[in-house]
Phi, psi and omega in degrees: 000145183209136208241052155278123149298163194304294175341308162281340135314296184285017165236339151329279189322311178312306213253018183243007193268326202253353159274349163291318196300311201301291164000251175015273186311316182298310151321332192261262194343310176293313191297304184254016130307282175330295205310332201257336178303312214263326213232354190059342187197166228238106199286136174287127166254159167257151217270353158319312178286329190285319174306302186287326156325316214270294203304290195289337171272336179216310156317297195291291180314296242250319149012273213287306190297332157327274189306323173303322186279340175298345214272329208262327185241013173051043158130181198283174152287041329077290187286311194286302192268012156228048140089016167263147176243165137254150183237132185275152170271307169223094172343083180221118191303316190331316202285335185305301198308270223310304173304299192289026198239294203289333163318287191280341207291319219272331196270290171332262213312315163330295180298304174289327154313306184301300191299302184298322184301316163320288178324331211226016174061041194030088154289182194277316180341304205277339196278345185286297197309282167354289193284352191266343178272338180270339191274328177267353153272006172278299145017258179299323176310296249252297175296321173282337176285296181213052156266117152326336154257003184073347163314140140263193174284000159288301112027285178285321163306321178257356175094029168264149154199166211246133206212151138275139176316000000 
């Protein structure tokens, strides 16, 4: 049983929704500066590239910047400022990585959906991949919201669990 309220979860969700974003926009601002400095106009990709640009560029930092605060700061800006930590069964960065890898994943399928669906005029492939990343994020959203314990599925897999401070 773990007594977090809904509340400190949806400002949690909230307030890490709007530092990928802030991430996001600045990323975008760096993208079309190179482009427009380097190239004049915004370069025709293949959808190999638009996919790995999308992966390297943004799903793997936002990873990466995850895991490090969960492992190094005992959580996101998000979990601190509405009074939460994470706590490990076994203290391991593999376990920060392994929970935020199964986190973002649902955002990764989105991106390759979406990315393929352009290419391919939305086949039934991009519209499967797309709805199986909103359906494994209702999924954890849900889970994370209203399990008695508050665990997702990431969570569960690295041996975490999200406590009040």
């Amino acid at each position: 049983m773990n007594n977090i309220p809904v509340k400190n979860r949806l400002i949690e969700i909230i307030v890490d929704y709007l530092i990928i974003t802030a991430y996001l926009v600045m990323l975008l601002i760096v993208n079309l500066g190179i482009i427009f400095l380097f190239f004049k106009r915004i370069p025709e990709y293949t959808e190999l590239q638009a996919q790995l640009i999308a992966t390297l560029t943004s799903v793997i930092p936002i990873i990466l910047i995850f895991s490090y605060l969960d492992y190094f700061k005992k959580g996101s800006i998000g979990k601190r400022v509405s009074g939460l930590k994470l706590t490990y069964a076994n203290y391991r960065f593999s376990s920060s990585l392994s929970r935020n890898i199964i986190k973002f994943l649902p955002w990764q399928l989105g991106h390759v959906g979406v990315i393929h669906g352009i290419y391919s005029d939305f086949d039934m492939t991009a519209i499967i991949i797309a709805n199986s990343g909103t359906f494994l994020g209702l999924v954890l959203l849900f889970m994370g919201l209203f399990r008695k314990d508050k665990r997702h599925l990431g969570d569960l897999i690295a041996g975490t669990k999200v406590e009040l401070q």
